[in-house]
N, CA, C and O atoms as a Maestro MAE file, in Angstrom:
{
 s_m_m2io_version
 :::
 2.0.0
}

f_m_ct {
 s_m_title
 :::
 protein
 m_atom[304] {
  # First column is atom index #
  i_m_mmod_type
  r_m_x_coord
  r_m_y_coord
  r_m_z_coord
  i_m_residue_number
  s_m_chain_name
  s_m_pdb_residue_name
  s_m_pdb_atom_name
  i_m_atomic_number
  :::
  1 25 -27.675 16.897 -43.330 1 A "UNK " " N  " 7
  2 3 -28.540 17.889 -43.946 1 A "UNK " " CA " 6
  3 2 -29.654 17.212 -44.744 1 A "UNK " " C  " 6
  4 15 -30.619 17.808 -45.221 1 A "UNK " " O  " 8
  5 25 -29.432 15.991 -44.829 2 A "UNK " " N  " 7
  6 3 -30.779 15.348 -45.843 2 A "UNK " " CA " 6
  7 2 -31.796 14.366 -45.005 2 A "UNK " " C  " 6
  8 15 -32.912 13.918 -45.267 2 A "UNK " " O  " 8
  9 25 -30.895 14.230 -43.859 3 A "UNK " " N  " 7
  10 3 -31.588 12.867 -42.795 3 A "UNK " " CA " 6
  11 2 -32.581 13.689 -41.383 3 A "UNK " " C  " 6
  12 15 -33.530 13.353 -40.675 3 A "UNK " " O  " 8
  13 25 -31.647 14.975 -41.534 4 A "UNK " " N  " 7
  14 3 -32.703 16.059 -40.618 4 A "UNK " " CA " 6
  15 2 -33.976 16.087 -41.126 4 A "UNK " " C  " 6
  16 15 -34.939 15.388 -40.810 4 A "UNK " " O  " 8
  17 25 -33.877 17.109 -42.082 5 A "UNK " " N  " 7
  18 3 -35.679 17.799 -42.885 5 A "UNK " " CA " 6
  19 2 -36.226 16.450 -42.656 5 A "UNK " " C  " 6
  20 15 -36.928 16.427 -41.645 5 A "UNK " " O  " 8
  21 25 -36.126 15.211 -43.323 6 A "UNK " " N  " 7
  22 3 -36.609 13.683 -42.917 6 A "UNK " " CA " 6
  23 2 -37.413 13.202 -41.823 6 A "UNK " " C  " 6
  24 15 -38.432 12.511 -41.823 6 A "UNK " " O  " 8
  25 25 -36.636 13.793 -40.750 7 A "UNK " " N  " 7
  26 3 -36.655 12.938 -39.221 7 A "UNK " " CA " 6
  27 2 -37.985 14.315 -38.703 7 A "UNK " " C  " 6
  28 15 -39.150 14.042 -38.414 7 A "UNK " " O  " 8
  29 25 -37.300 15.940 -38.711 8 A "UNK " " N  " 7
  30 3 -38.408 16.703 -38.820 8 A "UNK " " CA " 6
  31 2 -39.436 16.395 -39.389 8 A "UNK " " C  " 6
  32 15 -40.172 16.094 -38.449 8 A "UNK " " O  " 8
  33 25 -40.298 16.192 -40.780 9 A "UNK " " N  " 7
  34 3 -41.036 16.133 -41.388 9 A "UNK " " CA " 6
  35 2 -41.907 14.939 -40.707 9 A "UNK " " C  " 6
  36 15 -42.897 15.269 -40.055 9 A "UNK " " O  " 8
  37 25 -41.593 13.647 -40.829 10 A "UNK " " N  " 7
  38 3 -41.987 12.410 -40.261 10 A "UNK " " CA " 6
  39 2 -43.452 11.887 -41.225 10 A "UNK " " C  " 6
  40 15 -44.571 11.568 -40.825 10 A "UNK " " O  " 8
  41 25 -43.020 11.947 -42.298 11 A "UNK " " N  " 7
  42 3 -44.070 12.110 -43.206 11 A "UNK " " CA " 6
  43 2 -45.119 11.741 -43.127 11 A "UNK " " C  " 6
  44 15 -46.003 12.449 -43.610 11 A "UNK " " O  " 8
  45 25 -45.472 10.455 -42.475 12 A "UNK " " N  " 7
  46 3 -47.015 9.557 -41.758 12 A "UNK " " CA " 6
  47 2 -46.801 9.712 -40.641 12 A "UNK " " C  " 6
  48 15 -46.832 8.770 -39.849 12 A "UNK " " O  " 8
  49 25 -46.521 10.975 -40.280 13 A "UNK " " N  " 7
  50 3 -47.494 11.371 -38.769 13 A "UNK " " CA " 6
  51 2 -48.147 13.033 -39.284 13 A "UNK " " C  " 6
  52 15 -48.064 13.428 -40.447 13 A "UNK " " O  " 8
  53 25 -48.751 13.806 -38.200 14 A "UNK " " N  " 7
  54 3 -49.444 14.640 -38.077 14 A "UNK " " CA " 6
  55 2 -48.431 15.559 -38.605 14 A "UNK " " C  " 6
  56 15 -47.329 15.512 -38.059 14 A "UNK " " O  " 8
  57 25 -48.586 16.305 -39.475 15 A "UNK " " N  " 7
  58 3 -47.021 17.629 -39.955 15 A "UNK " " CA " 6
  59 2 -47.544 18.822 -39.087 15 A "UNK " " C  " 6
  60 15 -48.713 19.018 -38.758 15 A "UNK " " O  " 8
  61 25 -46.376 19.626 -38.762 16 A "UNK " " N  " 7
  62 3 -47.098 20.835 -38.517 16 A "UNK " " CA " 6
  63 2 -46.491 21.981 -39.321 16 A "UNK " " C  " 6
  64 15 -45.438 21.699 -39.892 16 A "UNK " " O  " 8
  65 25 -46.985 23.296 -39.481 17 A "UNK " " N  " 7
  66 3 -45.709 24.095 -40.206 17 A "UNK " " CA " 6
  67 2 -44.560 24.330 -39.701 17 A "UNK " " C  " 6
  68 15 -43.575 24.178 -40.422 17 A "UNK " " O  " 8
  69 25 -44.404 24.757 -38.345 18 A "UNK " " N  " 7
  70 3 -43.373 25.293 -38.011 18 A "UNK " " CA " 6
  71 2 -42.588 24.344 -38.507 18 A "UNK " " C  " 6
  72 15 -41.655 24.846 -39.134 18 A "UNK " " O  " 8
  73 25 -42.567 22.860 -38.486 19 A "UNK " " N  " 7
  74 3 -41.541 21.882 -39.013 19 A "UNK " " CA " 6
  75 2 -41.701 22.018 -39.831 19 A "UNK " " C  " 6
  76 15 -40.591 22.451 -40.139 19 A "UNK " " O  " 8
  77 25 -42.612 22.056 -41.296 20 A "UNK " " N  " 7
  78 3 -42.187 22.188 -42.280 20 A "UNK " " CA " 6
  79 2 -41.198 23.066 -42.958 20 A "UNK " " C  " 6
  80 15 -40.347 22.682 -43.760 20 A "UNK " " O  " 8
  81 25 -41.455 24.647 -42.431 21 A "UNK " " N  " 7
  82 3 -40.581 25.401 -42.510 21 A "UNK " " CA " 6
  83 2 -39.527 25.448 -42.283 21 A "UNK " " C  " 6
  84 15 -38.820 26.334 -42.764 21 A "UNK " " O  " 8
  85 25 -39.076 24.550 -41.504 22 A "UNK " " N  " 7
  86 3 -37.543 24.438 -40.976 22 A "UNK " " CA " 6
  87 2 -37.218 23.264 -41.856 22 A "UNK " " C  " 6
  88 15 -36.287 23.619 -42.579 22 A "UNK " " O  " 8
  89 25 -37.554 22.064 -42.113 23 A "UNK " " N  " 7
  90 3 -36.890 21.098 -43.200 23 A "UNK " " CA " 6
  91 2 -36.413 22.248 -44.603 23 A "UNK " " C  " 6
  92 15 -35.406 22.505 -45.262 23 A "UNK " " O  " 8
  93 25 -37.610 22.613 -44.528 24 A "UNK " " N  " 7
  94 3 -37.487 23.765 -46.051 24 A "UNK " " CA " 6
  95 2 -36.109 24.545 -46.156 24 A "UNK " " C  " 6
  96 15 -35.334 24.588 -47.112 24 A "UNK " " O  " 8
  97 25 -35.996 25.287 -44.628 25 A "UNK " " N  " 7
  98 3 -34.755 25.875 -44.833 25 A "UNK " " CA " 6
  99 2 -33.896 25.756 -44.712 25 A "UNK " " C  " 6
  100 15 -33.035 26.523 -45.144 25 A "UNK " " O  " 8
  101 25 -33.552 24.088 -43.653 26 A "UNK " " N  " 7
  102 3 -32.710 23.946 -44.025 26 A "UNK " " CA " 6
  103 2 -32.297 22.935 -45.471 26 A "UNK " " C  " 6
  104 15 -31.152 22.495 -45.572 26 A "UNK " " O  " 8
  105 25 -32.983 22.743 -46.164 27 A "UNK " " N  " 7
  106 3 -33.055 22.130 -47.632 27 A "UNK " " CA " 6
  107 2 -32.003 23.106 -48.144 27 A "UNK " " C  " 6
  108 15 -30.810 23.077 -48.447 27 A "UNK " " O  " 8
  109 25 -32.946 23.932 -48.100 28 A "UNK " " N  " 7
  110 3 -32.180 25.373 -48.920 28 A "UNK " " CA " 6
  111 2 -30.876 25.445 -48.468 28 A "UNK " " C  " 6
  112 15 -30.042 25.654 -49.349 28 A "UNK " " O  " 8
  113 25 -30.461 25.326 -47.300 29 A "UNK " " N  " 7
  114 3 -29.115 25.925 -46.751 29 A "UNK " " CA " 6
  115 2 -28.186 24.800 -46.828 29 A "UNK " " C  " 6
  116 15 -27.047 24.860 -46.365 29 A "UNK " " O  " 8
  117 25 -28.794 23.518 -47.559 30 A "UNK " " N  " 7
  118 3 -27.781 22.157 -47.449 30 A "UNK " " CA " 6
  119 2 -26.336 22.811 -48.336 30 A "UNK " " C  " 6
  120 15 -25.191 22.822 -47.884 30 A "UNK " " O  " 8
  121 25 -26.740 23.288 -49.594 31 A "UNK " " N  " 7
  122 3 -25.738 23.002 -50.383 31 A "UNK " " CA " 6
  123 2 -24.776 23.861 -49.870 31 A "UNK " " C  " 6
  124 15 -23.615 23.475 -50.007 31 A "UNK " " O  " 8
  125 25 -24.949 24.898 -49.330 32 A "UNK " " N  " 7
  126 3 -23.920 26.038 -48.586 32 A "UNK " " CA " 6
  127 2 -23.121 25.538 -47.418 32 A "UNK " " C  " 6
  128 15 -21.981 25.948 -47.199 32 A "UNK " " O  " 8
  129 25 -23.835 24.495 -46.543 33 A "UNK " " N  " 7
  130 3 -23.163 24.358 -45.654 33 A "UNK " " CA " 6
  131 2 -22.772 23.006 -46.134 33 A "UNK " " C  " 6
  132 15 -22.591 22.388 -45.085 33 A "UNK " " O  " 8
  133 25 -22.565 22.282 -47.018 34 A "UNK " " N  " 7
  134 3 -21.823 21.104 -47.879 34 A "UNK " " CA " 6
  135 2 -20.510 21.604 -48.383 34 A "UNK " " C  " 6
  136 15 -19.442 21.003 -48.502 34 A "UNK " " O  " 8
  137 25 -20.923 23.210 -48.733 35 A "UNK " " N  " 7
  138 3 -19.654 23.595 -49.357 35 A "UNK " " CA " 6
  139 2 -18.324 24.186 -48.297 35 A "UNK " " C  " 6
  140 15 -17.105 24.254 -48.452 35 A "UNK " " O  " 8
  141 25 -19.034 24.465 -47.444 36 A "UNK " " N  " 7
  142 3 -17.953 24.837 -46.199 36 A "UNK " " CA " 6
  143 2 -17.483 24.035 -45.819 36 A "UNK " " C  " 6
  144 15 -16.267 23.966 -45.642 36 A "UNK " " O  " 8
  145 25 -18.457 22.995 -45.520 37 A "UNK " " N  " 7
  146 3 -17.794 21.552 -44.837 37 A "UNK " " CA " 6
  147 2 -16.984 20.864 -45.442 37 A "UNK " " C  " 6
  148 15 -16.147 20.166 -44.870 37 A "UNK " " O  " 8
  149 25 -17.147 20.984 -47.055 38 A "UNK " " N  " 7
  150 3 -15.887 20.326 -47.631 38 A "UNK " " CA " 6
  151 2 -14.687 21.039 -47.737 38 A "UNK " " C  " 6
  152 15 -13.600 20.482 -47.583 38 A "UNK " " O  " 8
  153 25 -14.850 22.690 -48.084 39 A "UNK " " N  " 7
  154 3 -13.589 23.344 -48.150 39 A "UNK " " CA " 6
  155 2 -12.771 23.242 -46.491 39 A "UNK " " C  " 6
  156 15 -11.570 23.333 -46.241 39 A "UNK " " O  " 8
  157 25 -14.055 23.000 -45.451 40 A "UNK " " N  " 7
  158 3 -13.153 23.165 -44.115 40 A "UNK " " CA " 6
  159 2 -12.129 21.679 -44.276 40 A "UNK " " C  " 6
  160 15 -10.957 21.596 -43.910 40 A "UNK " " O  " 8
  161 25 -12.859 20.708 -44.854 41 A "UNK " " N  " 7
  162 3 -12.159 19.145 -44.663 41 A "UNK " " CA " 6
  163 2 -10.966 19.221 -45.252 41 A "UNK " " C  " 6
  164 15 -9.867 18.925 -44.782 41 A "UNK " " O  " 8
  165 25 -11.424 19.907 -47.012 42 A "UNK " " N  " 7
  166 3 -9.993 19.611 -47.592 42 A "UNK " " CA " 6
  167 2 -8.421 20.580 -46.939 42 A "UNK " " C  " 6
  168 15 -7.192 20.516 -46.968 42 A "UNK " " O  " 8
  169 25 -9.256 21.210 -46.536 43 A "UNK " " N  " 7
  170 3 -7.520 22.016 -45.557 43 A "UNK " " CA " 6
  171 2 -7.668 21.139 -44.245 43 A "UNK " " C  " 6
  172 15 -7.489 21.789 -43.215 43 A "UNK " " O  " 8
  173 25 -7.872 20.198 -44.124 44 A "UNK " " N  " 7
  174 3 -6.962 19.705 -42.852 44 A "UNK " " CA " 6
  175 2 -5.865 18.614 -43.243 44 A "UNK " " C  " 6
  176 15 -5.652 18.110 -44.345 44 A "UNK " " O  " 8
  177 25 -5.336 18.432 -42.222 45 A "UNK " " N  " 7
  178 3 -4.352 17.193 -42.198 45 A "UNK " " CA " 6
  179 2 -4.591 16.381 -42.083 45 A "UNK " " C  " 6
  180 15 -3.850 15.965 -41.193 45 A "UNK " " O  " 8
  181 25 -5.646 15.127 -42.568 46 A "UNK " " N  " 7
  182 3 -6.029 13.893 -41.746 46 A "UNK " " CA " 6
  183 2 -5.295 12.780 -40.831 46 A "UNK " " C  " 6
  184 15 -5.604 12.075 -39.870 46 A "UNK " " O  " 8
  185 25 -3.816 13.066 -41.883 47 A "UNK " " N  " 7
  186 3 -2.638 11.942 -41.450 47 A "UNK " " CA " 6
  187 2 -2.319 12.663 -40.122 47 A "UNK " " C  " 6
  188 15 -1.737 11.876 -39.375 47 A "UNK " " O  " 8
  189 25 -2.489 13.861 -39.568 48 A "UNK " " N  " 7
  190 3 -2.140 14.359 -38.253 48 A "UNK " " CA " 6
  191 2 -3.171 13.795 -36.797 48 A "UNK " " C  " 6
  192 15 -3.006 13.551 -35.602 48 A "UNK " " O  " 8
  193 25 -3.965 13.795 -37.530 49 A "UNK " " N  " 7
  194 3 -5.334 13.079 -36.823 49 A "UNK " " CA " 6
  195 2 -4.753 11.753 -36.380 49 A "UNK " " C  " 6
  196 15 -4.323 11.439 -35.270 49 A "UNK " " O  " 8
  197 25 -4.851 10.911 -37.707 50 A "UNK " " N  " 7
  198 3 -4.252 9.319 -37.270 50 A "UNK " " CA " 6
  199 2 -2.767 9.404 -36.566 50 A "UNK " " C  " 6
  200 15 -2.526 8.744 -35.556 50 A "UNK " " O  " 8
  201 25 -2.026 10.058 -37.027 51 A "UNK " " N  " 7
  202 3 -0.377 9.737 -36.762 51 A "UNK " " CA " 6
  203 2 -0.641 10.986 -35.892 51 A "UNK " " C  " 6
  204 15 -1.461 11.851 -36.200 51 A "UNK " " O  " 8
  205 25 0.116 11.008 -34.790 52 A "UNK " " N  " 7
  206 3 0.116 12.042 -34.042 52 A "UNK " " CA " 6
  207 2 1.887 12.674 -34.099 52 A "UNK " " C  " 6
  208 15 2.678 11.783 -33.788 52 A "UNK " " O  " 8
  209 25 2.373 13.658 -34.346 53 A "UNK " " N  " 7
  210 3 3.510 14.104 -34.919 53 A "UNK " " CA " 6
  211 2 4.358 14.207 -33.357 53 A "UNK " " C  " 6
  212 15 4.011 14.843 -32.361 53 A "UNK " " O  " 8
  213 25 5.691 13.263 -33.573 54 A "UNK " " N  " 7
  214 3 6.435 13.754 -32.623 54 A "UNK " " CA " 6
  215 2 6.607 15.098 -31.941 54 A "UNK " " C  " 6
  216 15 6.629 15.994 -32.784 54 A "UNK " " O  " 8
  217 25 6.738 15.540 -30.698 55 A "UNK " " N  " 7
  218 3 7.194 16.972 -29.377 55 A "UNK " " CA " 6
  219 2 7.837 16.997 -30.586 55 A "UNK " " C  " 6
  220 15 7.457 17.447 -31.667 55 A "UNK " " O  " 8
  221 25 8.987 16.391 -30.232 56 A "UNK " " N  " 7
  222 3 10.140 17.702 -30.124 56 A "UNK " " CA " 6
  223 2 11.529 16.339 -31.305 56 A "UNK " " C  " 6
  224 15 12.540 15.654 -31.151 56 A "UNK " " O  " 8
  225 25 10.760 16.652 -32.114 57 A "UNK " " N  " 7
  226 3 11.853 15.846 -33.374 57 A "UNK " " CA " 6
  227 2 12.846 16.601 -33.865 57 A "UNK " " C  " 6
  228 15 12.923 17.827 -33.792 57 A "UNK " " O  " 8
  229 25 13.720 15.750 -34.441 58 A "UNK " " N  " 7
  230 3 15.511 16.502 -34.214 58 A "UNK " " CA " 6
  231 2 15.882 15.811 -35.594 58 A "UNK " " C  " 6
  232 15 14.975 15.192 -36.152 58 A "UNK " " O  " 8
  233 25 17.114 15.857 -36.189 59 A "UNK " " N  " 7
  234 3 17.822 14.746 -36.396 59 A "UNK " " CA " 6
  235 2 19.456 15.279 -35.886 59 A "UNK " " C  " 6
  236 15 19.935 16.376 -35.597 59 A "UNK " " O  " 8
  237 25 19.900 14.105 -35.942 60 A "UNK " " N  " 7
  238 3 21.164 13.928 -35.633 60 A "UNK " " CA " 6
  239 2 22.448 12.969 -36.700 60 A "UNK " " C  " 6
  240 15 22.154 11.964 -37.347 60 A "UNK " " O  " 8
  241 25 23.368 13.380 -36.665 61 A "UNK " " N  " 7
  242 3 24.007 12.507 -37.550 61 A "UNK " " CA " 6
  243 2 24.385 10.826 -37.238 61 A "UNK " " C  " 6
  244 15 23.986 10.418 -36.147 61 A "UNK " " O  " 8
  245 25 24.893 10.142 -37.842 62 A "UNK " " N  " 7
  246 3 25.425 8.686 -37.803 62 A "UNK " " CA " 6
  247 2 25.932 8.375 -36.805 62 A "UNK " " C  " 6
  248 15 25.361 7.541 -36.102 62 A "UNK " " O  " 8
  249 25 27.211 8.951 -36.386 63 A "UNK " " N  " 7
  250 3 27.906 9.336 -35.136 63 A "UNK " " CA " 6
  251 2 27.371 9.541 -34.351 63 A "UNK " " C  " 6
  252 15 27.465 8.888 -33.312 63 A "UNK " " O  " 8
  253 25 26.395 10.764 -34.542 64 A "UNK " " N  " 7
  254 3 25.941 10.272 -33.063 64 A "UNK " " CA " 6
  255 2 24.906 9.382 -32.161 64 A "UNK " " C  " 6
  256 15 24.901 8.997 -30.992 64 A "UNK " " O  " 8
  257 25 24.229 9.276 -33.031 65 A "UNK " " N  " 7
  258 3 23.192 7.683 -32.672 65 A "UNK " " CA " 6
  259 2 23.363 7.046 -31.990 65 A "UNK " " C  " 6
  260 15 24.488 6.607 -32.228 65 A "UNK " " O  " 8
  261 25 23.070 6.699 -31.345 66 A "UNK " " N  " 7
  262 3 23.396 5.756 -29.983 66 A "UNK " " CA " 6
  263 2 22.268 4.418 -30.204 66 A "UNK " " C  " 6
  264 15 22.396 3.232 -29.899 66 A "UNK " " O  " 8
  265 25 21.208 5.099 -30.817 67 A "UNK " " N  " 7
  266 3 20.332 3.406 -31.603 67 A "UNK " " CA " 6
  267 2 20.579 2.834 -33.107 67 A "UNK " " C  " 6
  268 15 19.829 2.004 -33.620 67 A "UNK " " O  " 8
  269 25 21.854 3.446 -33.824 68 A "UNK " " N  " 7
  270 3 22.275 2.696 -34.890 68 A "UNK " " CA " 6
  271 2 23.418 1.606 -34.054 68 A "UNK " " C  " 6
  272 15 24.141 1.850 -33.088 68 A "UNK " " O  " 8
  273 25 23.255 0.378 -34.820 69 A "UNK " " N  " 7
  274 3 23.988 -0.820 -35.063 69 A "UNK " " CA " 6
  275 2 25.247 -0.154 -35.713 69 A "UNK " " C  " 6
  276 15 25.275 0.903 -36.342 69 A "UNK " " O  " 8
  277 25 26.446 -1.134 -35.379 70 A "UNK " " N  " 7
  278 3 27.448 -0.555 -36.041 70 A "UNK " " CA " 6
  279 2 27.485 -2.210 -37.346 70 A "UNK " " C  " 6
  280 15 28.123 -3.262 -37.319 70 A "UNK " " O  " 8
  281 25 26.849 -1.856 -37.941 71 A "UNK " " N  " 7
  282 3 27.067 -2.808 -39.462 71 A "UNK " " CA " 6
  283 2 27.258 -2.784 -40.567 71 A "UNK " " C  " 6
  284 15 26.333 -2.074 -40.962 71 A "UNK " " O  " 8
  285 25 28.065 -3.180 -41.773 72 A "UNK " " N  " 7
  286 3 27.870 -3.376 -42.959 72 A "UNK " " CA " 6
  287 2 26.620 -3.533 -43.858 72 A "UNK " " C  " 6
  288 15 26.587 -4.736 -44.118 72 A "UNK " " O  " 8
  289 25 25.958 -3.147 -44.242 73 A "UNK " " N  " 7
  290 3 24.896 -3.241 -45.435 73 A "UNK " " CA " 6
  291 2 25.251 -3.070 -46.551 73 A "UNK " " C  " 6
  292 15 25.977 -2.272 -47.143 73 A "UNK " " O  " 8
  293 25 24.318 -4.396 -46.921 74 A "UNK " " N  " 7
  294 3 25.070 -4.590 -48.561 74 A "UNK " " CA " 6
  295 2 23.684 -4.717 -49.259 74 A "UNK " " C  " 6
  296 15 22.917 -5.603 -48.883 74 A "UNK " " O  " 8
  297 25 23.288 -3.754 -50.392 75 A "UNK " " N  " 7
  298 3 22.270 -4.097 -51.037 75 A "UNK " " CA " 6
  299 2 22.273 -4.878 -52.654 75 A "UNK " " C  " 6
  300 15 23.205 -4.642 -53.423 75 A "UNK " " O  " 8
  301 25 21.597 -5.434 -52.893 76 A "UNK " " N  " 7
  302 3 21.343 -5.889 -53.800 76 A "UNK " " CA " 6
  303 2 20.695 -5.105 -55.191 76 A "UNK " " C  " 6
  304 15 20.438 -5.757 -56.203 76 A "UNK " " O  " 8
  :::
 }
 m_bond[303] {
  # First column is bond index #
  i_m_from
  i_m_to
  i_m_order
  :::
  1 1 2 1
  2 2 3 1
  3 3 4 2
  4 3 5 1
  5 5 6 1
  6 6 7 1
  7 7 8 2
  8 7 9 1
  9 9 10 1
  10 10 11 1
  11 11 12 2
  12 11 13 1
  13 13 14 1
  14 14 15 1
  15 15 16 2
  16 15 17 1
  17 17 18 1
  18 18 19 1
  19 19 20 2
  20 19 21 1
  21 21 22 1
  22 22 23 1
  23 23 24 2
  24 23 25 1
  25 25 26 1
  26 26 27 1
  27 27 28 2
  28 27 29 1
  29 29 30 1
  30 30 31 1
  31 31 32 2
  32 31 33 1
  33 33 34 1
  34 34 35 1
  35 35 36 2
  36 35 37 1
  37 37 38 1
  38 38 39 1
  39 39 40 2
  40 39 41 1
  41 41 42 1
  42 42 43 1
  43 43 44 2
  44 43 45 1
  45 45 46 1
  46 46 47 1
  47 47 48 2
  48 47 49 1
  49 49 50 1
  50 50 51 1
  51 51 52 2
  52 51 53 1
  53 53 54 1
  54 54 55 1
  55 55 56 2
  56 55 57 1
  57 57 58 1
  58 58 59 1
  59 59 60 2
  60 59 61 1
  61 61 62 1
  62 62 63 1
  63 63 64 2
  64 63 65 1
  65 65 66 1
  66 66 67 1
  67 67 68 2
  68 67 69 1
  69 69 70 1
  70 70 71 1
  71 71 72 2
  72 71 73 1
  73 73 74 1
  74 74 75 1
  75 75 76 2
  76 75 77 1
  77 77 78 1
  78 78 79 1
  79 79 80 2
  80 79 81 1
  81 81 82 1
  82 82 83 1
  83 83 84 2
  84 83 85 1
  85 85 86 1
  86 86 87 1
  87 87 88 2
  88 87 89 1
  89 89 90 1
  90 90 91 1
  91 91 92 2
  92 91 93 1
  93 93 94 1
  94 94 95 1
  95 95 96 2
  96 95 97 1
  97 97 98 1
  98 98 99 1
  99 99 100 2
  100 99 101 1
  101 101 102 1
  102 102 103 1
  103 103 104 2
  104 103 105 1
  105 105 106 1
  106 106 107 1
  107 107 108 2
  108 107 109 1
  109 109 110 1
  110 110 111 1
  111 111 112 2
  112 111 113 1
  113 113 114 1
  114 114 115 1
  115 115 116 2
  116 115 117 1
  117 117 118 1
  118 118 119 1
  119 119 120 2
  120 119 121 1
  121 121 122 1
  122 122 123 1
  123 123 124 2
  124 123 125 1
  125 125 126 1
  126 126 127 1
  127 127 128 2
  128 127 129 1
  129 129 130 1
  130 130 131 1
  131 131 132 2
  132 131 133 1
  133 133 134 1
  134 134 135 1
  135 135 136 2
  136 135 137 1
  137 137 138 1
  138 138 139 1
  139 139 140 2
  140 139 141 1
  141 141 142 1
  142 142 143 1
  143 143 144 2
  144 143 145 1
  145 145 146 1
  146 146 147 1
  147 147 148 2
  148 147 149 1
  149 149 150 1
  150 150 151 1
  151 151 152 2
  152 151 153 1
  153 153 154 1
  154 154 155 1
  155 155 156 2
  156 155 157 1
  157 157 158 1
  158 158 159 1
  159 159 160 2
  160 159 161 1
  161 161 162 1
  162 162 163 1
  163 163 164 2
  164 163 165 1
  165 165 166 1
  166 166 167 1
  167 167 168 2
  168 167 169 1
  169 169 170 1
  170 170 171 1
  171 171 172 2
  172 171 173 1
  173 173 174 1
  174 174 175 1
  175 175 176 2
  176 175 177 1
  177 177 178 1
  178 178 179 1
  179 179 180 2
  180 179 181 1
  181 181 182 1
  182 182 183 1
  183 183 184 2
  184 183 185 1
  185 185 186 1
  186 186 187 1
  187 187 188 2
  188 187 189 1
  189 189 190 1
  190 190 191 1
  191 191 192 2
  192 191 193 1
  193 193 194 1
  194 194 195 1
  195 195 196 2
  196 195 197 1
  197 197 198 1
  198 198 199 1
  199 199 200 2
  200 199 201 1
  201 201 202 1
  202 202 203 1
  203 203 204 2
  204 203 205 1
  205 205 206 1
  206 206 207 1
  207 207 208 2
  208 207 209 1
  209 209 210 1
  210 210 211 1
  211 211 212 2
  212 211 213 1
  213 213 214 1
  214 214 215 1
  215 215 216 2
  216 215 217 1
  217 217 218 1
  218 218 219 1
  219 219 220 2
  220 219 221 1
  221 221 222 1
  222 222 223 1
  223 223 224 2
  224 223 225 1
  225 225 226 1
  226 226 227 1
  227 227 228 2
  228 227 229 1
  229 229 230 1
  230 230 231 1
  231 231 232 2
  232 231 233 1
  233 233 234 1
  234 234 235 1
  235 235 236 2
  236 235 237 1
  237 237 238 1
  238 238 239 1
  239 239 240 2
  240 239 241 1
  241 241 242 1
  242 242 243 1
  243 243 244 2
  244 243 245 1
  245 245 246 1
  246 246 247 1
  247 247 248 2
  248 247 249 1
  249 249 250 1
  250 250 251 1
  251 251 252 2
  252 251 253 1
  253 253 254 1
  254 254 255 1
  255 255 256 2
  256 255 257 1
  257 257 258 1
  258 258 259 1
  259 259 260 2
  260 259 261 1
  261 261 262 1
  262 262 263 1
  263 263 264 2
  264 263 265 1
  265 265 266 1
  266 266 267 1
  267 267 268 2
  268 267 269 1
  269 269 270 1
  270 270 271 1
  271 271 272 2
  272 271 273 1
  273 273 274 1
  274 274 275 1
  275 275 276 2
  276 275 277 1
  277 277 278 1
  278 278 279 1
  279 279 280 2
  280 279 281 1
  281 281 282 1
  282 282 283 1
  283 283 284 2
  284 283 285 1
  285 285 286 1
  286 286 287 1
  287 287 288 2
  288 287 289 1
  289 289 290 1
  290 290 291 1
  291 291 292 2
  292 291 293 1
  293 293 294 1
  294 294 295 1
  295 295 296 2
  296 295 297 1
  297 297 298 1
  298 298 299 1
  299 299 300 2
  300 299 301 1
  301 301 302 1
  302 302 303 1
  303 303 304 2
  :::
 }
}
């Protein structure tokens, strides 16, 4: 919203209005659509983005595991 009106405008070349008018409005309309864009960001999940969430996750007990080790752990 700030690098548009910019690139429109082109300040050392020839302006015309119709571009001016449009940097203008959307000037005006930055802070509104800053504010959507952040309320849309802060409700997402980002970690869903990066980590993609297991189908079909379960758990199961000790017993039945078939990828636990059968060992002693001893913590410190």
């Amino acid at each position: 919203m700030v690098v548009i009106p910019v690139w429109i405008i082109r300040p050392f070349k020839a302006q015309q209005p119709e571009r001016l008018e449009l940097a203008y409005t959307l000037r005006r309309w930055s802070p509104i659509v800053t504010l959507v864009v952040s309320v849309w960001f802060a409700r997402q999940n980002h970690f869903e983005w990066m980590f993609n969430p297991l189908p079909d996750a379960a758990f199961v007990s000790a017993n039945e595991a078939s990828f636990v080790a059968d060992r002693t752990w001893y913590w410190l």
